[in-house]
N, CA, C and O atoms as CSV, one atom per row, in Angstrom:
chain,resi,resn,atom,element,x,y,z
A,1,UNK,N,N,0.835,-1.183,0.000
A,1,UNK,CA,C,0.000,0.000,0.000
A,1,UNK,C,C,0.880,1.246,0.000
A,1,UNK,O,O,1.859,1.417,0.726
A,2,UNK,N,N,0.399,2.096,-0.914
A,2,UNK,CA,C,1.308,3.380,-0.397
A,2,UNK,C,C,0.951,4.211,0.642
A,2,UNK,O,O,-0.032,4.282,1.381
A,3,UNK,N,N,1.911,4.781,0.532
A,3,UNK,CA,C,1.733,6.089,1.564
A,3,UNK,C,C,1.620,7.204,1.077
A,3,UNK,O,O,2.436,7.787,0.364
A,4,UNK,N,N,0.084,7.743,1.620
A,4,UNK,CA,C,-0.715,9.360,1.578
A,4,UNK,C,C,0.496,10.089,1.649
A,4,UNK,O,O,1.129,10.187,2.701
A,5,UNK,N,N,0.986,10.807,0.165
A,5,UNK,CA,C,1.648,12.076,0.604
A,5,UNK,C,C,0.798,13.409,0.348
A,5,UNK,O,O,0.133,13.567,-0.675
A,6,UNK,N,N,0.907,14.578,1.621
A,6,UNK,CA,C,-0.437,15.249,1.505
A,6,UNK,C,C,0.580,16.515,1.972
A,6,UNK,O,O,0.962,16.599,3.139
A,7,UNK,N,N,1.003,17.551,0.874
A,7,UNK,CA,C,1.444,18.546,1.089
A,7,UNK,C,C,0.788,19.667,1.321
A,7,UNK,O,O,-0.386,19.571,1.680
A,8,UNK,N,N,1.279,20.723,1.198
A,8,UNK,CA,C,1.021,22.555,1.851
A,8,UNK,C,C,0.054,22.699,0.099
A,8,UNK,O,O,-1.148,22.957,0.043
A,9,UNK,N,N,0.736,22.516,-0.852
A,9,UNK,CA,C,-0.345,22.558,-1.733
A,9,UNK,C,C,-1.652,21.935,-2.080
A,9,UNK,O,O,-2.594,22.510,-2.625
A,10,UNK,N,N,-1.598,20.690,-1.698
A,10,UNK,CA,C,-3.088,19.935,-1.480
A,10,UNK,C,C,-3.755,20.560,-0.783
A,10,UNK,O,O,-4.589,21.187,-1.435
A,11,UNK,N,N,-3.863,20.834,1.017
A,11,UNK,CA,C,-4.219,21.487,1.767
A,11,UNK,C,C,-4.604,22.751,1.631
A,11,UNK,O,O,-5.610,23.113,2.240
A,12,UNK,N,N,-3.920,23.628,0.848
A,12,UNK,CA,C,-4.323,25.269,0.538
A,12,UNK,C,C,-5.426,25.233,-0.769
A,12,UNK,O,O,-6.120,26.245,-0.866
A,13,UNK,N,N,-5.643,24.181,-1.762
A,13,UNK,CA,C,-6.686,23.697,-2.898
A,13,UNK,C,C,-7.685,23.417,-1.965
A,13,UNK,O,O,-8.625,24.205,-1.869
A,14,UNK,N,N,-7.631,22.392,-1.241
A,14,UNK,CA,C,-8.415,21.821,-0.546
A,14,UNK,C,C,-9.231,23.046,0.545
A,14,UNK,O,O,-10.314,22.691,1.010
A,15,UNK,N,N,-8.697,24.459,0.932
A,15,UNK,CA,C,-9.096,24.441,1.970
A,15,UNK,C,C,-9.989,25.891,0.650
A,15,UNK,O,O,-11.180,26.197,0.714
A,16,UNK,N,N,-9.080,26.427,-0.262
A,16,UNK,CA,C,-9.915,27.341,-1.328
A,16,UNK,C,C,-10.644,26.622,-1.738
A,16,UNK,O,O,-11.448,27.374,-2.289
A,17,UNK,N,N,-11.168,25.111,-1.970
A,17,UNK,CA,C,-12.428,24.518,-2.407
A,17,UNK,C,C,-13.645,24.716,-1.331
A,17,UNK,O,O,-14.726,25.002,-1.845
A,18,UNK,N,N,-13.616,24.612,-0.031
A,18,UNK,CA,C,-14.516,24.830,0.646
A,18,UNK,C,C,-15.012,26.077,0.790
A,18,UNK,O,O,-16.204,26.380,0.839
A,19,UNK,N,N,-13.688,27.097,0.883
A,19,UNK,CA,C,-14.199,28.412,1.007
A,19,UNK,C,C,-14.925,29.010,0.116
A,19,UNK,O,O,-15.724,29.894,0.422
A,20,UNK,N,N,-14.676,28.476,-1.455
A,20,UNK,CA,C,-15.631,28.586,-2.457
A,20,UNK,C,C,-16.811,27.623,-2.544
A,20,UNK,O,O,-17.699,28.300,-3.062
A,21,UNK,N,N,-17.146,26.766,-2.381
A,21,UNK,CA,C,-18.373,26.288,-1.859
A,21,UNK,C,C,-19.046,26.752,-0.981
A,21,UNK,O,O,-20.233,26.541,-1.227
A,22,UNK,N,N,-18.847,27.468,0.248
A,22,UNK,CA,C,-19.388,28.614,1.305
A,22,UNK,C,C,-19.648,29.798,0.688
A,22,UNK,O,O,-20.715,30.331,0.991
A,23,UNK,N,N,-18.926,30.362,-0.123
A,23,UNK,CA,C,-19.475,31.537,-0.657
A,23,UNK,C,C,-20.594,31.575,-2.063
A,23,UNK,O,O,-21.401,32.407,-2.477
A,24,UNK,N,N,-20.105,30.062,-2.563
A,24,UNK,CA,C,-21.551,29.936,-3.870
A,24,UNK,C,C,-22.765,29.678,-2.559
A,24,UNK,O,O,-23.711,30.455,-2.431
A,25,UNK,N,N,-22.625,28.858,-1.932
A,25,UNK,CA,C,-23.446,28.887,-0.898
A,25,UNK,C,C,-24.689,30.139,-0.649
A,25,UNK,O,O,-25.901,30.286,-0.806
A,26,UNK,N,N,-23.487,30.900,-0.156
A,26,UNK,CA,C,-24.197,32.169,0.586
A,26,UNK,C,C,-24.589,32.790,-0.702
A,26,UNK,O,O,-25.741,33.207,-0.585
A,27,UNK,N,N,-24.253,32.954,-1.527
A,27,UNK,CA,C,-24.522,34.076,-2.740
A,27,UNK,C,C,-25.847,33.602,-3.191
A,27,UNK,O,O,-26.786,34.397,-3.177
A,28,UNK,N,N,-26.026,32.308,-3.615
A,28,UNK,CA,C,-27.325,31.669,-4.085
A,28,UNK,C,C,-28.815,32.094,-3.559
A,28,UNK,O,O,-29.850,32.525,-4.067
A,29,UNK,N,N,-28.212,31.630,-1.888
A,29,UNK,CA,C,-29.285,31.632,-0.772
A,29,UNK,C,C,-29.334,32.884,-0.248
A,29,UNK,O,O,-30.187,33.088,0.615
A,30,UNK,N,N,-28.568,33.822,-0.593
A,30,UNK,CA,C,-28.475,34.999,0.381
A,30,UNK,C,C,-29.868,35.530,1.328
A,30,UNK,O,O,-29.899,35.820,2.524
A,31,UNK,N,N,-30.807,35.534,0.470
A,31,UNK,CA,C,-32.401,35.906,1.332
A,31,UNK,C,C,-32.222,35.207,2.517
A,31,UNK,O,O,-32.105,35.766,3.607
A,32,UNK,N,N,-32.189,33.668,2.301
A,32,UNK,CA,C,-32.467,32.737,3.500
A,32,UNK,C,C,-31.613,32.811,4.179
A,32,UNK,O,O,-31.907,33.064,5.348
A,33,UNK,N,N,-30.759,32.712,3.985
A,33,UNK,CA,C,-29.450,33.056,5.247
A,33,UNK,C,C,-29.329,34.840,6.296
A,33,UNK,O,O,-28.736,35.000,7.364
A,34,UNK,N,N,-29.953,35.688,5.653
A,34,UNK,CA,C,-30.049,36.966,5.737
A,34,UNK,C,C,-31.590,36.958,6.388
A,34,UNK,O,O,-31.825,38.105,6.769
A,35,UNK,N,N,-32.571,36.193,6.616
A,35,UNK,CA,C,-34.068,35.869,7.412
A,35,UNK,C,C,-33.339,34.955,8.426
A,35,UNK,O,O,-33.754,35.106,9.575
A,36,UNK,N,N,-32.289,33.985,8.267
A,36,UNK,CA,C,-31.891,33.285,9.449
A,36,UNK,C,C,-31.384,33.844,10.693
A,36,UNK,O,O,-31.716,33.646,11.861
A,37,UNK,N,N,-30.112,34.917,9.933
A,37,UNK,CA,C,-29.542,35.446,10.655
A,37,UNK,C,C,-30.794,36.672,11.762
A,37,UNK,O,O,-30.809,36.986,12.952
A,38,UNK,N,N,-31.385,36.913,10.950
A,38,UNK,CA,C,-32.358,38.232,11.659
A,38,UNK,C,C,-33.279,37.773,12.728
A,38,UNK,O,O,-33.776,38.421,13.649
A,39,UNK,N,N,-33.465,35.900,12.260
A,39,UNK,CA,C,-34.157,35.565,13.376
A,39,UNK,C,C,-33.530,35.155,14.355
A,39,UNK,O,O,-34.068,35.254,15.457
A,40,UNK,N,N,-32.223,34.581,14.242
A,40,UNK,CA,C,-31.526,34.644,15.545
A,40,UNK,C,C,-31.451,35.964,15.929
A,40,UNK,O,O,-32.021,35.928,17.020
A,41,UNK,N,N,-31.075,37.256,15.720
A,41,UNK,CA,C,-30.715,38.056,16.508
A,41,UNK,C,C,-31.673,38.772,17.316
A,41,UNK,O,O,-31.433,39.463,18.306
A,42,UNK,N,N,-33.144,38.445,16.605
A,42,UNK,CA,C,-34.190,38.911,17.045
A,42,UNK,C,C,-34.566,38.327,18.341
A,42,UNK,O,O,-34.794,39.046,19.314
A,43,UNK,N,N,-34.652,36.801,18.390
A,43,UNK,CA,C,-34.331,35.922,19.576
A,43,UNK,C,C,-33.782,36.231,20.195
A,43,UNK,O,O,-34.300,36.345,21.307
A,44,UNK,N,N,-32.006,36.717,20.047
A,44,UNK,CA,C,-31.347,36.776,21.182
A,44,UNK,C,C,-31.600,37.833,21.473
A,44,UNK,O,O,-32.142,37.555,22.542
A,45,UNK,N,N,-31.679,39.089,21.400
A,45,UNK,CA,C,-32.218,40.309,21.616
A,45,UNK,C,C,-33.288,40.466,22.416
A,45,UNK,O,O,-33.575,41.611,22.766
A,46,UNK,N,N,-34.153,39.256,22.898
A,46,UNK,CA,C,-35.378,39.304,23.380
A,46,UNK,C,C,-34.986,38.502,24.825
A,46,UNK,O,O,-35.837,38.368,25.704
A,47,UNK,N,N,-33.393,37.904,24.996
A,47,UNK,CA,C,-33.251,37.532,26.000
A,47,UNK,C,C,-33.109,38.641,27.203
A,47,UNK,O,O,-32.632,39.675,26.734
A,48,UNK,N,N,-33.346,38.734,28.455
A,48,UNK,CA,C,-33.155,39.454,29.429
A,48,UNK,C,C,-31.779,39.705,29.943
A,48,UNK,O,O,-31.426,40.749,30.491
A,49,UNK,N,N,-31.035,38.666,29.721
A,49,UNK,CA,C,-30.012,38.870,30.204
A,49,UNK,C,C,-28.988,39.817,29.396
A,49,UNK,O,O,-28.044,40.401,29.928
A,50,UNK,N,N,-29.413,39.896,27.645
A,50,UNK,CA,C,-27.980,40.550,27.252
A,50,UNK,C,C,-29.083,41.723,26.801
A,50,UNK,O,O,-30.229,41.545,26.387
A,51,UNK,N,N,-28.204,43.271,27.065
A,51,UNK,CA,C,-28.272,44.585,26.746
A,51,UNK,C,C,-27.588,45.158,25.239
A,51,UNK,O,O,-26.408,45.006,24.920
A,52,UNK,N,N,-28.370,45.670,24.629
A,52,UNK,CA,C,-28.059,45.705,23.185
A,52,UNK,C,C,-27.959,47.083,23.484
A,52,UNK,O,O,-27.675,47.889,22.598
């Protein structure tokens, strides 16, 4: 069997593939993610304990 060689360049492809999958992500969905976010903050905002 060989052995996984897994360099600084695999890893930096690998890690710009996700970050571009997160941003087609967000760009697509932007509404829904932008109603998600508003309903969390609206929630947390309604807690007693934290002062906005």
């Amino acid at each position: 069997m060989k052995k996984l060689n897994v360099t600084a360049r695999d890893v930096k492809f690998f890690l710009l593939g996700v970050f571009t999958l997160f941003a087609l992500e967000v760009a697509f969905n932007w509404e829904a993610h932008k109603q998600a976010f508003l309903e969390g903050y609206e929630l947390a905002s309604e807690d007693e304990g934290i002062i906005l």
